[in-house]
N, C-alpha and C positions, 0 to 999 in steps of 0.2 A: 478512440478504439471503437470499431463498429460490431455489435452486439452479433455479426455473424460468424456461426460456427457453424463449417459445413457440415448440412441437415443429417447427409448419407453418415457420415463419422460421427456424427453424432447420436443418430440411429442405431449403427454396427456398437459403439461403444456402451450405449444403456443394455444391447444385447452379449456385454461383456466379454468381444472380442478383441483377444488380444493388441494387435495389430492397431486397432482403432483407438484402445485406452493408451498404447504408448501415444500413439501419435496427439491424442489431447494433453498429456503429457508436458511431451514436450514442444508442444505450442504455446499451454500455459504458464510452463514452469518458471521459464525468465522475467514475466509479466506477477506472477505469485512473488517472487526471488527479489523484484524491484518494490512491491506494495510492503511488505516485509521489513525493507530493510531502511524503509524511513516510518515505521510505525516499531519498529524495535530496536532496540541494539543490535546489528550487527553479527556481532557475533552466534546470534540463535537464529536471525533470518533464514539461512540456508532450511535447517531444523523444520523450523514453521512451516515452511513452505513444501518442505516434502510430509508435513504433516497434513495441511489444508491437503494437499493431492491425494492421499492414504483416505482422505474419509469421501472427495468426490467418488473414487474408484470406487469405494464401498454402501455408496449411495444414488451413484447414475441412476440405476434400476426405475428411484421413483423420483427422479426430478422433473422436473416439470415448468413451462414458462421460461425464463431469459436465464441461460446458461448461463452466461456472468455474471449476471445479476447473484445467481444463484454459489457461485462460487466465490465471490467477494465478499457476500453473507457468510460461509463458512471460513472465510479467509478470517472475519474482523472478528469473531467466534472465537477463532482460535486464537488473535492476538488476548480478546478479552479474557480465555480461559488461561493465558499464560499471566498475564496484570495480576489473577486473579490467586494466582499461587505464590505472586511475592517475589517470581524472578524478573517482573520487568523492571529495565532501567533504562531512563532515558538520559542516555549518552549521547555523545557526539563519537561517531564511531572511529574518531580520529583522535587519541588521547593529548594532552595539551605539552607532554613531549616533545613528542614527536610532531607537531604542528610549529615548535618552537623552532626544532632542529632542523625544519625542512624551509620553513621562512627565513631564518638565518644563512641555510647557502644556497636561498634563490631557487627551490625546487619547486614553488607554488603559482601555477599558473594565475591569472585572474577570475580565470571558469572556474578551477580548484577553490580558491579564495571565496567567489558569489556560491558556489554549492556547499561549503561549511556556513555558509554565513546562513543560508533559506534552513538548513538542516538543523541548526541551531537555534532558528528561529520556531521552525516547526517545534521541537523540544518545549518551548515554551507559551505555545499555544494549549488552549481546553484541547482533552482526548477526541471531541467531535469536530470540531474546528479542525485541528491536526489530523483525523481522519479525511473530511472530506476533501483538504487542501489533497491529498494522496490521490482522493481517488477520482476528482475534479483533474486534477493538474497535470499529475504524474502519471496516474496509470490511464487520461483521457478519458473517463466516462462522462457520460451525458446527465445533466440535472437529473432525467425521469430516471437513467440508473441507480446513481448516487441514492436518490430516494426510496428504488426496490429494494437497496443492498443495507440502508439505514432503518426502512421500514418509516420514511417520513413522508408526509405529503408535498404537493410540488410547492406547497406556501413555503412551511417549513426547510426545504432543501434552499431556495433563494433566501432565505433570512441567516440560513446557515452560513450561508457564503459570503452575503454584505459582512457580517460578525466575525469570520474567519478571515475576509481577506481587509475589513478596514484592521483589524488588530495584526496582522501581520505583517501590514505597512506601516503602522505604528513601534513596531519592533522594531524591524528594518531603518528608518527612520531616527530609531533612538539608538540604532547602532553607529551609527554612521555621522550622528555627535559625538559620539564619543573620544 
């Protein structure tokens, strides 16, 4: 993902014009709606994510530096203030029902199949490791982001990732004996 947002809407928006904050919006909202929905269950992602957008709108005024950067920071914020109230849970947002019923008549692609399998995997990585696998992989930022939005140095962000992504091939891996 390239850390540009155009400057002029971006401009119009910290001057709290309408027009402008929709359209940041809904630029970022499917991008907030994806980071979400593999750093929480499912079910509250939608929530989160109009939440991270409720506190940019009410803080454009004095942001400053890499918009993304800046909004992934309140993105993981608010995942952490939710950890922090006891409602998170790391699910598989596909309950083992209905994983069962859909495997049994053939409803499960193989793409279906490898994305329960990464999501599941994710689940059982550390909360930083399974952060920056998100925000590495999935939502495409660059190490020096990952870094603004963790608050790590670029040492730290590359060590992060050898530890996130050899333990994740070890998961994988030890799935796939099974």
């Amino acid at each position: 993902m390239k850390d540009e947002v155009n400057a002029r809407l971006l401009a119009k928006a910290r001057e709290r014009d309408p027009e402008s904050l929709a359209a940041l919006c809904e630029q970022f909202y499917p991008k907030l709606l994806k980071y979400m929905h593999y750093r929480v269950h499912s079910s509250v992602a939608e929530d989160l994510a109009g939440d991270v957008l409720v506190r940019v709108i009410r803080s454009i005024d004095r942001q400053t530096g890499s918009f993304v950067a800046w909004m992934y920071r309140i993105a993981a914020n608010v995942v952490a203030d939710h950890g922090r109230t006891g409602k998170m849970r790391r699910e598989r947002p596909m309950d083992e029902q209905t994983l069962t019923t859909q495997v049994a008549a053939g409803d499960v692609s193989a793409d279906v199949g490898r994305q329960l399998d990464i999501e599941a995997a994710l689940g059982k990585l550390t909360g930083d490791q399974s952060e920056f696998v998100t925000l590495k992989f999935i939502q495409g930022l660059s190490n020096a982001q990952v870094g603004e939005v963790t608050g790590r140095k670029p040492e730290a962000v590359r060590g992060l990732q050898f530890r996130a992504l050899r333990s994740l091939r070890q998961i994988l891996e030890g799935e796939d004996n099974d």
